[in-house]
C-alpha positions as CSV (number, residue, x, y, z in Angstrom):
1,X,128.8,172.7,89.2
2,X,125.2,173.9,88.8
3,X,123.7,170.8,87.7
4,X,125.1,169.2,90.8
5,X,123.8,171.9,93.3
6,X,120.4,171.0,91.4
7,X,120.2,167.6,91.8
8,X,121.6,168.4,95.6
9,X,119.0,170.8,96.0
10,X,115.9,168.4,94.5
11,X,117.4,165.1,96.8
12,X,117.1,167.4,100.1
13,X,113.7,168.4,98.9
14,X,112.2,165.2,98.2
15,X,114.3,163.1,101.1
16,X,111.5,164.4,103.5
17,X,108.8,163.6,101.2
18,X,109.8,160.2,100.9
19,X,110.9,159.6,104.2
20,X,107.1,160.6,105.3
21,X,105.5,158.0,102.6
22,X,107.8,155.2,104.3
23,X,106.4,156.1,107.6
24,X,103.3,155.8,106.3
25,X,103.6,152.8,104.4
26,X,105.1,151.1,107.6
27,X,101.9,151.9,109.5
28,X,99.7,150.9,107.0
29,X,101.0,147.8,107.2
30,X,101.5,147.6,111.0
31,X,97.7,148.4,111.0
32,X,96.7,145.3,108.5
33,X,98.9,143.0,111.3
34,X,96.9,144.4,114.2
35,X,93.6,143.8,112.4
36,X,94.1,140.3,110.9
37,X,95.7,138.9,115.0
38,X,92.3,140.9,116.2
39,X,90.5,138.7,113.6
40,X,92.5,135.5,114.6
41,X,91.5,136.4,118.4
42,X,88.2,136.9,118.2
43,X,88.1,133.3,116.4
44,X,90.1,131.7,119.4
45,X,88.0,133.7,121.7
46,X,84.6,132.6,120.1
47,X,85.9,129.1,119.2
48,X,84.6,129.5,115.6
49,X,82.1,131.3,113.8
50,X,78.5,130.3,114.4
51,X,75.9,129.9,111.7
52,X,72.3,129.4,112.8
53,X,69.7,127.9,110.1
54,X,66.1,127.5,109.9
55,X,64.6,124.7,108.0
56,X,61.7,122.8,107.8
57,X,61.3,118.9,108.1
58,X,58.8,116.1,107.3
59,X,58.5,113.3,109.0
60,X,57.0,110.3,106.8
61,X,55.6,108.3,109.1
62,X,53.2,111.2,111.1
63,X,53.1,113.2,108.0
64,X,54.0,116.1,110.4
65,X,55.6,119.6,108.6
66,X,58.0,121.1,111.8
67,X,60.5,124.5,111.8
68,X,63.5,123.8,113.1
69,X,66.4,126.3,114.6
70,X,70.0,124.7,114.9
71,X,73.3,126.1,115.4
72,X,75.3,124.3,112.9
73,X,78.8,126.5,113.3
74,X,82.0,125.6,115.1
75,X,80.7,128.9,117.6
76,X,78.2,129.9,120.3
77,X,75.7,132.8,118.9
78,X,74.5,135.0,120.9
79,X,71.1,137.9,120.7
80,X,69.3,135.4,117.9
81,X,66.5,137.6,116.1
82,X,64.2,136.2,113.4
83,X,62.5,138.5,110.4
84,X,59.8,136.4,108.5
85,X,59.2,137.2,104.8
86,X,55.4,136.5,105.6
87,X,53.6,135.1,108.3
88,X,54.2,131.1,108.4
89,X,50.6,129.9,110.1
90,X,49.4,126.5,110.7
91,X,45.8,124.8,109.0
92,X,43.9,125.7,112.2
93,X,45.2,129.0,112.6
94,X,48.3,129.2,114.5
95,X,50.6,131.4,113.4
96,X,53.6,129.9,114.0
97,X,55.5,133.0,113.5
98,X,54.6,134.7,116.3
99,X,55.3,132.5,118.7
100,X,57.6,134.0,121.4
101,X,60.6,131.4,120.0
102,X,60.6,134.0,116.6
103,X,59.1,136.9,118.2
104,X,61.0,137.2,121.5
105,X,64.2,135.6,119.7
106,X,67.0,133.4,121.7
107,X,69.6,135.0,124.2
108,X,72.0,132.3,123.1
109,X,72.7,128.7,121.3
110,X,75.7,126.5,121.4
111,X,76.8,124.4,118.8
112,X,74.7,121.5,117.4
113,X,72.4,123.3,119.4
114,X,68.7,122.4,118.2
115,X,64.6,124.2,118.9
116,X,62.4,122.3,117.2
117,X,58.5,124.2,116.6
118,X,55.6,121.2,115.3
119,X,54.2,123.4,112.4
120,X,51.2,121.7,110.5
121,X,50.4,118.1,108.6
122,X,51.7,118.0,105.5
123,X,48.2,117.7,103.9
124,X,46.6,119.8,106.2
125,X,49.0,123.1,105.0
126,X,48.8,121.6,101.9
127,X,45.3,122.3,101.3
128,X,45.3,125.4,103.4
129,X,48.0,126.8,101.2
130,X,46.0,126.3,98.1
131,X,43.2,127.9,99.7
132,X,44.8,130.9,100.5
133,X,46.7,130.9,97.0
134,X,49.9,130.3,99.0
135,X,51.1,127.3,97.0
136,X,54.6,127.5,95.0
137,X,55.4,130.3,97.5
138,X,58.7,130.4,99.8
139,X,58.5,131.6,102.8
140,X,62.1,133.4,103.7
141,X,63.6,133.7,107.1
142,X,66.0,136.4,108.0
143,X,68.5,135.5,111.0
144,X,70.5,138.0,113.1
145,X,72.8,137.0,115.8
146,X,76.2,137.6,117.0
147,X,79.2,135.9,117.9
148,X,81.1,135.8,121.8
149,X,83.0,139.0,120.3
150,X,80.1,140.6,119.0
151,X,81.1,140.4,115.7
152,X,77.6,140.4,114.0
153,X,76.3,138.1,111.1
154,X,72.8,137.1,108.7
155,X,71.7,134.6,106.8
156,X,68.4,133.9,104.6
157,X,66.7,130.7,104.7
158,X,63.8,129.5,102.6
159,X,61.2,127.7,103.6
160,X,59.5,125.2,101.1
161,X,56.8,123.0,102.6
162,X,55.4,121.8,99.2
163,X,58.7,120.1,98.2
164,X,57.6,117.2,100.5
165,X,54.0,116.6,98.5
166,X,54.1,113.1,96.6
167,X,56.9,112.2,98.5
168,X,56.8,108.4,98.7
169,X,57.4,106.8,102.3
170,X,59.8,103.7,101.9
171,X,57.7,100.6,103.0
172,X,60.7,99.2,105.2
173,X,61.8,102.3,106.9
174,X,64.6,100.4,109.2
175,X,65.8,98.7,105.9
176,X,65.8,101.9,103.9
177,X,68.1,103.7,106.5
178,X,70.6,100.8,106.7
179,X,71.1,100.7,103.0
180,X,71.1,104.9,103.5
181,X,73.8,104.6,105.9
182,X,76.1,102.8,103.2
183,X,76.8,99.4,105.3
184,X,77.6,96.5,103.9
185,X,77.0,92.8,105.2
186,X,76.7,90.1,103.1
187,X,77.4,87.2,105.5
188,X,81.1,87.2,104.5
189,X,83.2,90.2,104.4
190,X,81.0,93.1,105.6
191,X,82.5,96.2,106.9
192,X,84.3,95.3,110.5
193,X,82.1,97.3,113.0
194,X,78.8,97.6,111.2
195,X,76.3,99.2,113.4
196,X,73.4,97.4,114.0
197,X,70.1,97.9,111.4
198,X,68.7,100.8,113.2
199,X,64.9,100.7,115.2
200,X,62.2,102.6,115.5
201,X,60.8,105.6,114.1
202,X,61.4,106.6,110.6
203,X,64.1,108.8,109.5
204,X,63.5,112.8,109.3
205,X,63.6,114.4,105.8
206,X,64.8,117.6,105.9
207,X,64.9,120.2,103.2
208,X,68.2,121.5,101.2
209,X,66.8,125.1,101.1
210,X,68.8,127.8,99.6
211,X,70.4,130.5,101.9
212,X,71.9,133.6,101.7
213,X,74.6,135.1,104.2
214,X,76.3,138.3,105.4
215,X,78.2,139.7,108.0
């Protein structure tokens, strides 16, 4: 019957058509597999992703401003580079963005990993900010590195040094970061294994700066 030979004719055309868009789909597929166990590798291999910050912190008791660099991933990152917004200088003219930590950049840094840089007293940059009509500005730090796999990565940091002008020093700093620290002892039932009411100097502050991220 003609309509028979027809459809006969149109199923032997098309059974190669859609024979070649299974293959294809299959490989697709097969190549999603092969990138997502290449993904899942390089995290075994690397033993996490890294993510390096720059922040600044204030230290009430010396009034001291300081940069610090910190790996604070579950990875090691490797070929560290630093891009300043603007140069980051000191009251008595040290620019503390050029120094061969930022400049020269890090080979590597493990996890928890930590450089910290003394900046400037808080007062000091303070005033010298104001001077140089400076104050209300952020200073923004870009970070490059890499993980073990070389699977590259960025982040933004902001710098903020006059969030810490005004604040108030507690006047019993081991007090204040036993009460922090949420432990409770009251003579009666206080939490079994309290640490001790911590010694010496005062606690860092350290800024909650915004970031932004990339890979």
């Amino acid at each position: 019957m003609p309509a028979l030979e027809t459809v006969a004719s149109v199923a032997q055309t098309l059974s190669p058509l859609l024979y070649a868009a299974f293959i294809v789909v299959i490989w697709f597929q097969l190549r999603a597999a092969r990138e997502s166990v290449r993904e899942v590798r390089q995290e075994f291999l690397a033993g996490g992703r890294p993510v390096v910050a720059v922040h600044d912190e204030f230290d009430h008791g010396t009034r001291a401003l300081s940069l610090a660099v910190e790996n604070v991933g579950q990875g090691p990152a490797k070929n560290i580079t630093f891009e300043f917004s603007q140069p980051i200088e000191s009251s008595d003219g040290v620019e503390i963005s050029g120094l061969p930590l930022f400049t020269i950049g890090l080979t590597s840094l493990s996890p928890g990993a930590r450089i910290t840089c003394f900046w400037d007293d808080l007062d000091d940059q303070m005033t010298f900010l104001r001077k140089n009509g400076l104050v209300g500005e952020d200073f923004d730090v870009t970070v490059h590195y890499t993980d073990l796999p070389g699977a590259q990565y960025w982040n933004t940091w902001d710098i903020q040094p006059a969030i810490y002008e005004g604040l108030r020093a507690p006047t019993r700093p081991a007090a204040h970061a036993h009460d922090q620290a949420g432990d409770v002892n009251d003579g009666g039932g206080g939490a079994q294994g309290a640490p001790p009411e911590p010694t010496g100097d005062p606690a860092m502050a350290t800024a909650s700066t915004g970031s932004t991220e990339g890979t």
